[in-house]
MIKE-330602 format. One line per 5 residues: for each residue x, y, z of C-alpha. Coordinates in nm, 3 decimals, decimal comma, padded with zeros to 5 digits. Layout:
N
X/Y/Z  ...;
end
This chain:
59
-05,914/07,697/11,541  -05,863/07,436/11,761  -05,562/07,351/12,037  -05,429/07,170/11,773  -05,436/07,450/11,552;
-05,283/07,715/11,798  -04,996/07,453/11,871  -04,941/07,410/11,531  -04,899/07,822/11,498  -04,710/07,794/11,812;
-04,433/07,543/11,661  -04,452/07,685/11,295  -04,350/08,037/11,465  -04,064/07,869/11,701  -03,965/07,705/11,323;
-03,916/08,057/11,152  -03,766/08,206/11,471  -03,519/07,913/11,445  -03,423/07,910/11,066  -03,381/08,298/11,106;
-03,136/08,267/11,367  -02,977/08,022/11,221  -02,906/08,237/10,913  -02,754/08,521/11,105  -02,493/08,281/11,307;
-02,183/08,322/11,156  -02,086/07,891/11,086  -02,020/07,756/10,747  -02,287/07,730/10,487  -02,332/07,345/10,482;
-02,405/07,365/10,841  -02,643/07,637/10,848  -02,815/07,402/10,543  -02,788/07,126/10,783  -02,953/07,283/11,018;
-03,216/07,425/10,838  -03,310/07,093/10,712  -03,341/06,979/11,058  -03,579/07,226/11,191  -03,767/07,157/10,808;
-03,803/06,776/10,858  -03,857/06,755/11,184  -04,026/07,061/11,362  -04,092/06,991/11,700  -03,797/06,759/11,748;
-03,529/07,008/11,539  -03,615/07,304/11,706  -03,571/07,168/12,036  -03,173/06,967/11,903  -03,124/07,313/11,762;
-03,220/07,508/12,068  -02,977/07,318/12,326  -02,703/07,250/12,024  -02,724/07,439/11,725  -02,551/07,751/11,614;
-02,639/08,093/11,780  -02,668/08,437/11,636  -02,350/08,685/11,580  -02,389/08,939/11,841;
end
């Protein structure tokens, strides 16, 4: 496994890390389907919109 492999793991774990988060956050269920669409189609690019503006956890 390459670097490109081991950024690929890197961003694929950051993607699951994401759409789990996104599921507990207490928002509507169009948006969390929004967002998890996001973070689908685009995976570098989502995860970083969703880090700075997406929907946080319930704590």
């Amino acid at each position: 496994m390459g670097i490109n492999g081991l950024l690929g793991l890197i961003v694929f774990a950051l993607d699951v890390w994401a759409i789990a988060s996104i599921f507990s956050a207490k928002v509507e269920t169009g948006q969390k389907v929004l967002w998890i669409a996001l973070v689908l189609i685009l995976p570098l690019i989502g995860f970083i919109i969703w880090y700075f503006a997406g929907p946080k956890p319930a704590k």
